[in-house]
MMTF fields as JSON, N, C-alpha, C and O atoms, coordinates in Angstrom:
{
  "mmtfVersion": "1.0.0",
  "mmtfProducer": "UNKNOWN",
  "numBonds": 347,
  "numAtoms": 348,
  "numGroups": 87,
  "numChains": 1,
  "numModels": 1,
  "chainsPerModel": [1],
  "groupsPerChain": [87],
  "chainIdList": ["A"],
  "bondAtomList": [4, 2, 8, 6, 12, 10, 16, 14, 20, 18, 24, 22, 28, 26, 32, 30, 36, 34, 40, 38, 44, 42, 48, 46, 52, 50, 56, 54, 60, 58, 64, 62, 68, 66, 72, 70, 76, 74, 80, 78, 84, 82, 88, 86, 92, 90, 96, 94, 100, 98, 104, 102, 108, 106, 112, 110, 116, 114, 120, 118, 124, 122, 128, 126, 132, 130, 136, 134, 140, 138, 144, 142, 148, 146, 152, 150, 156, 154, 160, 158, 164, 162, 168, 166, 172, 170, 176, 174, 180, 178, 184, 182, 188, 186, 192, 190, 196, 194, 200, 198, 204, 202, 208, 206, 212, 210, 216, 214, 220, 218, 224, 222, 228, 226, 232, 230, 236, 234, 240, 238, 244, 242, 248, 246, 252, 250, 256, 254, 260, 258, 264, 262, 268, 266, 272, 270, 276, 274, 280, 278, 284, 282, 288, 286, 292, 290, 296, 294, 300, 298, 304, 302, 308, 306, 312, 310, 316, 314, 320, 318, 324, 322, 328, 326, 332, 330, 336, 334, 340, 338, 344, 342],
  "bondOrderList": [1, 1, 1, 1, 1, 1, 1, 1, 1, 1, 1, 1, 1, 1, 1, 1, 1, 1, 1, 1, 1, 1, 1, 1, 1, 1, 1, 1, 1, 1, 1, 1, 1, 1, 1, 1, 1, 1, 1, 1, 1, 1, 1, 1, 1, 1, 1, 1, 1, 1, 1, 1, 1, 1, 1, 1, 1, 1, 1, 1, 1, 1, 1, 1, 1, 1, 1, 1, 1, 1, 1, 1, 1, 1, 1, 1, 1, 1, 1, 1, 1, 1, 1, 1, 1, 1],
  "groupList": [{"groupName": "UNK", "atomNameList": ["N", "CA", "C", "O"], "elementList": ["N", "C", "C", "O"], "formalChargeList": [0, 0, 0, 0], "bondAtomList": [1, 0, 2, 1, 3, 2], "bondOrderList": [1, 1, 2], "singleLetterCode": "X", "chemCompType": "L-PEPTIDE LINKING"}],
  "groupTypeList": [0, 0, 0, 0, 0, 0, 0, 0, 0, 0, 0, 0, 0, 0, 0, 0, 0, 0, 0, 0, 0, 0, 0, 0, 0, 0, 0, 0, 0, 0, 0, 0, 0, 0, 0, 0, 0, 0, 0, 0, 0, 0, 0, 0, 0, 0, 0, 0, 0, 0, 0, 0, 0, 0, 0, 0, 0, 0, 0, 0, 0, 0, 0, 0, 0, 0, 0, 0, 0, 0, 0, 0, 0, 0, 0, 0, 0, 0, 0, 0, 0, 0, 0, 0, 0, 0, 0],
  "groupIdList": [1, 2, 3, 4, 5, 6, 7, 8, 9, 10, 11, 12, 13, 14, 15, 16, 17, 18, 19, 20, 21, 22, 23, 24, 25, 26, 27, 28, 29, 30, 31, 32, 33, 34, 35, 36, 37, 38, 39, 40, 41, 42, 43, 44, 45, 46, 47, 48, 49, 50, 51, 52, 53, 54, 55, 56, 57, 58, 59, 60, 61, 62, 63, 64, 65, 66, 67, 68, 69, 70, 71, 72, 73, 74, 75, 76, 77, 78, 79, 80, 81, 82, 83, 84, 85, 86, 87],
  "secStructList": [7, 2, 2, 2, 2, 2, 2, 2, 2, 2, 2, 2, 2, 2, 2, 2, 2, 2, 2, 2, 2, 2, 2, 2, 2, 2, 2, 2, 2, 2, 2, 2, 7, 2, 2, 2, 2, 2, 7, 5, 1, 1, 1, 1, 7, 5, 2, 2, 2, 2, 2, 2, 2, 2, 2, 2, 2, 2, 2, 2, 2, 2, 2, 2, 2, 2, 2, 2, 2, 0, 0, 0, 0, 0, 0, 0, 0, 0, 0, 2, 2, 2, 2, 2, 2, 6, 7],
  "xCoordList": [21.323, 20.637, 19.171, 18.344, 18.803, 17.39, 16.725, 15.495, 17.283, 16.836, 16.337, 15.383, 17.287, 16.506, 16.027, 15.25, 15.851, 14.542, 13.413, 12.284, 13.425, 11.883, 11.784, 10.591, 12.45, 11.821, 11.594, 10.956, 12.364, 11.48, 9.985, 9.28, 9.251, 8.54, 7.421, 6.248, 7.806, 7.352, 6.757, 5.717, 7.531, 6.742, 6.264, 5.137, 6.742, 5.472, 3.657, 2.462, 4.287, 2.651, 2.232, 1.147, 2.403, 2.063, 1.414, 0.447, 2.269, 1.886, 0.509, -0.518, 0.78, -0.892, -1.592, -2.309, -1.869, -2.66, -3.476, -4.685, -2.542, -2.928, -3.992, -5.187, -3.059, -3.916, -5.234, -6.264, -5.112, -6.278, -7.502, -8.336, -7.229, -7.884, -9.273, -10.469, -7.486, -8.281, -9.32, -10.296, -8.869, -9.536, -10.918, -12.006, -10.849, -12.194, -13.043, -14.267, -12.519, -13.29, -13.943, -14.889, -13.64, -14.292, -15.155, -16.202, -15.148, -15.663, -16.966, -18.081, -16.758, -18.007, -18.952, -20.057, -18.505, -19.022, -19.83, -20.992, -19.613, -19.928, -21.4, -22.539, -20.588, -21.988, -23.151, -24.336, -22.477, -23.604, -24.348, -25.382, -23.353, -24.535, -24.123, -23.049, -24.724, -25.033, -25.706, -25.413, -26.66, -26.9, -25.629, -25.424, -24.785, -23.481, -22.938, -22.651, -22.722, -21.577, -21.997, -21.065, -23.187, -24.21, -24.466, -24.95, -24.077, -23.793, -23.349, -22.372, -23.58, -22.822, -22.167, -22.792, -20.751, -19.931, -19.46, -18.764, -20.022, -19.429, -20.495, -20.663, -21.119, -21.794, -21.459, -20.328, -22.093, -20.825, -20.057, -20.29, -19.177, -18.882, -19.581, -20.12, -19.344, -20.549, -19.2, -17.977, -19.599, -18.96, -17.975, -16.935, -18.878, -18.051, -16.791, -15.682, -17.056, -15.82, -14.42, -13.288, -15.052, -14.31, -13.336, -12.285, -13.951, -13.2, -12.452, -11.243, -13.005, -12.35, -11.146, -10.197, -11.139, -9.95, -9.006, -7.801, -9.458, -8.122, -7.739, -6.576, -8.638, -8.089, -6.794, -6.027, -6.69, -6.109, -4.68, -3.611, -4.745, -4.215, -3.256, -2.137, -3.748, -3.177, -2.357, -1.179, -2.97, -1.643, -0.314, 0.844, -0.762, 0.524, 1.448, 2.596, 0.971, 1.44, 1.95, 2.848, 1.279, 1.963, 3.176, 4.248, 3.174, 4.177, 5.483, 6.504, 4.961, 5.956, 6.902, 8.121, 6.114, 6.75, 7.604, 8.782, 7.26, 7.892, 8.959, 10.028, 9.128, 10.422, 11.334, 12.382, 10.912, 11.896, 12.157, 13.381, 11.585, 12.449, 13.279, 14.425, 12.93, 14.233, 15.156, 16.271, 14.966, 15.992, 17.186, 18.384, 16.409, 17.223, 17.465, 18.289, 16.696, 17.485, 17.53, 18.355, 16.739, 16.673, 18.103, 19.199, 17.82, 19.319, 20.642, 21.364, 21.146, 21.963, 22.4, 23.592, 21.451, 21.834, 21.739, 22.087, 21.417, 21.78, 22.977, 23.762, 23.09, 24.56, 25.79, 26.996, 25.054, 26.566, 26.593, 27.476, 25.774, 25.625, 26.231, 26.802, 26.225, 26.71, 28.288, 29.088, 28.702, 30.534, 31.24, 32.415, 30.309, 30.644, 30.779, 31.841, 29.881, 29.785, 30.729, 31.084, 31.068, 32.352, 33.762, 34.752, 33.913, 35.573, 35.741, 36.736],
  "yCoordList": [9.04, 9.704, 9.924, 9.677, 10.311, 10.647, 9.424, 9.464, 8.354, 7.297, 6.197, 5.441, 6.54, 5.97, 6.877, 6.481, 8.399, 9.171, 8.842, 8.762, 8.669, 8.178, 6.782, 6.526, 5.908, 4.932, 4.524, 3.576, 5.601, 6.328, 6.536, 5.589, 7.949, 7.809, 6.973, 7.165, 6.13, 5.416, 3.909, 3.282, 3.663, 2.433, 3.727, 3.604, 4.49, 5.45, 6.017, 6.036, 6.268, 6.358, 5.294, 5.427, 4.06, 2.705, 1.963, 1.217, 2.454, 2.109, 3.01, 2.637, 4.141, 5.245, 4.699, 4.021, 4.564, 4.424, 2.741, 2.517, 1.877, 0.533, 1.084, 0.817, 1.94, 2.152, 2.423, 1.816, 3.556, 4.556, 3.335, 3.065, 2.633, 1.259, 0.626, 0.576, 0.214, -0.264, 0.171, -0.479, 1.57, 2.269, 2.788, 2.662, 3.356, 3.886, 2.706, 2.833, 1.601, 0.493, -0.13, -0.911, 0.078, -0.289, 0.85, 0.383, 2.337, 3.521, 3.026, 2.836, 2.916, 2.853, 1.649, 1.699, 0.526, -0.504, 0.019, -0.384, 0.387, 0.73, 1.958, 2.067, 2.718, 3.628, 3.211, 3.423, 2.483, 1.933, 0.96, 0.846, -0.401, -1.556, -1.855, -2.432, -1.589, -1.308, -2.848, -3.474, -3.424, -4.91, -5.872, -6.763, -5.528, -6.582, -6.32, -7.231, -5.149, -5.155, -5.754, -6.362, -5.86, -5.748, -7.275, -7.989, -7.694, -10.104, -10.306, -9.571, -11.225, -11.976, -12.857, -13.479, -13.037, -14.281, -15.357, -16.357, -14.909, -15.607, -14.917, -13.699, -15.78, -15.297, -13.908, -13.883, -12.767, -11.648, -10.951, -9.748, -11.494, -10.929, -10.946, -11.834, -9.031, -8.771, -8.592, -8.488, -8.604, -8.645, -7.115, -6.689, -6.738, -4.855, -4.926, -4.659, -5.362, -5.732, -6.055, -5.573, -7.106, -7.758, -7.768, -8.396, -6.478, -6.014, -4.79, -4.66, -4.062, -2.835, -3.476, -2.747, -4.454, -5.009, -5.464, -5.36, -5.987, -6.338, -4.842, -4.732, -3.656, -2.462, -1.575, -0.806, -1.771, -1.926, -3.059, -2.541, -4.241, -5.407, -4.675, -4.268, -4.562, -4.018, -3.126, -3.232, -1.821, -0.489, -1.273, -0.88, -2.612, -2.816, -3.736, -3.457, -4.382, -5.415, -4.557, -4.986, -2.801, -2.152, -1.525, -1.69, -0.768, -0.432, -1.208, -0.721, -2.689, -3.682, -3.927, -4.033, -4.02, -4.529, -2.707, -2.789, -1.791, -0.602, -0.654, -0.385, -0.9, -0.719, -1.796, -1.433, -3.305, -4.085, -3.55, -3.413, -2.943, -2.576, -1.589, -1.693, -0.475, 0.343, -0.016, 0.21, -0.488, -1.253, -1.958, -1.679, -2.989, -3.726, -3.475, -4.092, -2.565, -1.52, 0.036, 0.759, 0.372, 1.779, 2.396, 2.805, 2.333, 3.034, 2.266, 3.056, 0.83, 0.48, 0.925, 0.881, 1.49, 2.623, 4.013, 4.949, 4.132, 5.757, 5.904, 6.835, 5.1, 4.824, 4.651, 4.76, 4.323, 4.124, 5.186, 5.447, 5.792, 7.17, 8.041, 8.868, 8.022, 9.193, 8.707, 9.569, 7.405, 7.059, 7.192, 6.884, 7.722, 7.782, 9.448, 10.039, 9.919, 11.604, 12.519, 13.693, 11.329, 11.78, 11.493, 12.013, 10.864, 10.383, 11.789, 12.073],
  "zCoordList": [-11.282, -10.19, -10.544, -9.666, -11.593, -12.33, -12.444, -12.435, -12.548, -13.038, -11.237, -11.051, -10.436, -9.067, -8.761, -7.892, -8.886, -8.275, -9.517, -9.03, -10.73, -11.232, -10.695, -10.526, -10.403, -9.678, -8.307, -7.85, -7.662, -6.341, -6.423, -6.073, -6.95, -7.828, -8.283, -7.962, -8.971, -10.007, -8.605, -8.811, -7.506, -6.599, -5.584, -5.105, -5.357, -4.637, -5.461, -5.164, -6.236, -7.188, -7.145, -6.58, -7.424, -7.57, -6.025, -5.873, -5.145, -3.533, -3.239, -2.673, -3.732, -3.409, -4.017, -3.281, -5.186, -6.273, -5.709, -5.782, -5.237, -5.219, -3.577, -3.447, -2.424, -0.928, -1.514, -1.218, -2.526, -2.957, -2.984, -2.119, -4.505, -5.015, -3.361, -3.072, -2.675, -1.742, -0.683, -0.308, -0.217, 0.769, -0.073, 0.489, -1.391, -1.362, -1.952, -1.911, -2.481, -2.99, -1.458, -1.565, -0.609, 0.432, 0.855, 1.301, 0.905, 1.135, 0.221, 0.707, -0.665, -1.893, -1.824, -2.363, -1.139, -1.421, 0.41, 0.464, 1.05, 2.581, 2.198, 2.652, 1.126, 0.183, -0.355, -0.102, -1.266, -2.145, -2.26, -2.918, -1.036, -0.735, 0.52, 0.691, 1.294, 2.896, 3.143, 4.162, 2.098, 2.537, 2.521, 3.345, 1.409, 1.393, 2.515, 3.292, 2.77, 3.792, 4.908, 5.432, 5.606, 6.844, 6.671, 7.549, 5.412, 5.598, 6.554, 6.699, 7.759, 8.341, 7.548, 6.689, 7.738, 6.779, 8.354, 8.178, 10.027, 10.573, 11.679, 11.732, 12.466, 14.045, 14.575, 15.06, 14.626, 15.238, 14.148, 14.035, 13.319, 11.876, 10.656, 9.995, 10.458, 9.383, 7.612, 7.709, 6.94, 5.815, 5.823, 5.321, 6.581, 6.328, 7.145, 6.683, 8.588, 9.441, 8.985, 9.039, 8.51, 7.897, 7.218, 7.339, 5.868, 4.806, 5.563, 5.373, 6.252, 7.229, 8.011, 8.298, 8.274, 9.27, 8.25, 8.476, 7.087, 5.836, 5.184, 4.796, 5.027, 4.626, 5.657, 5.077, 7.052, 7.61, 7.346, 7.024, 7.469, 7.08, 6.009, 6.32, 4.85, 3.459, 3.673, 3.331, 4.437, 4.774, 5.522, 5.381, 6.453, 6.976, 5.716, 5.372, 5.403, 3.92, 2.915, 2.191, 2.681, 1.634, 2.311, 1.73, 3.553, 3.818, 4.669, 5.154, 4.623, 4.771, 3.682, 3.811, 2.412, 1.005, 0.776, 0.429, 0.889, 0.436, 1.488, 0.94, 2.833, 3.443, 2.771, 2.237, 2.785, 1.952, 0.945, 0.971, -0.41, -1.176, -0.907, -1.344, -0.177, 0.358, 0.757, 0.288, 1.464, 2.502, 1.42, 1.379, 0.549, -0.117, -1.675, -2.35, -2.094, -3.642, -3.479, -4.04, -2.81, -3.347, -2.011, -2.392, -0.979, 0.044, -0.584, -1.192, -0.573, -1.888, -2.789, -3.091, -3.456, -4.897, -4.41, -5.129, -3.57, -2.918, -2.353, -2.535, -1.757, -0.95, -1.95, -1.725, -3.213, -4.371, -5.055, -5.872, -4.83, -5.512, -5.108, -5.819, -3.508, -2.839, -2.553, -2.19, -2.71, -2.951, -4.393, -4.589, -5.435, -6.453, -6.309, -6.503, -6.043, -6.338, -5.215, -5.328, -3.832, -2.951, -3.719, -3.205, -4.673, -5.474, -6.033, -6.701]
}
C-alpha cells in the first residue's frame, strides 16, 4: 500500500516539476528576451505564440500520459489492494 502511494507521489512530483520546467521557462524567456520571443518564425507567427500555444499543448500531453498511467497501473493496483484487504 505505501509503496503505490510513494509512487503515486513520486509521477505526481515529476508531472509538476516537468509543467513547472515548462510554464516558467517560457514566463522567463517572455521576461528576459522580449526580442526572441517577438521573431517571426512564420508571416503572422511570432516565436512567443508559438511557444505559448505548445505550453498549452504540453498540459494536454502531460495530463494525457498521467490518465494512461492511472488508468492502466495505478487503479489496477488499487483495485487489488482493496480485494486483498476485503478477504
Amino acid at each position: 500500500m505505501r509503496a503505490l502511494a510513494r509512487l503515486r507521489w513520486r509521477v505526481a512530483i515529476t508531472l509538476t516539476v516537468v509543467m513547472m520546467a515548462v510554464y516558467f521557462g517560457f514566463i522567463l524567456l517572455l521576461a528576459f528576451n522580449k526580442p526572441l520571443a517577438g521573431s517571426l518564425v512564420a508571416p503572422g507567427l511570432s516565436l512567443g505564440i508559438l511557444l505559448g500555444a505548445l505550453v498549452i499543448v504540453a498540459t494536454w500531453i502531460l495530463t494525457l500520459g498521467y490518465t494512461r498511467w492511472a488508468n492502466r497501473r495505478y487503479d489496477p493496483a488499487l483495485d487489488r489492494l482493496k480485494r486483498e484487504a476485503g478477504r
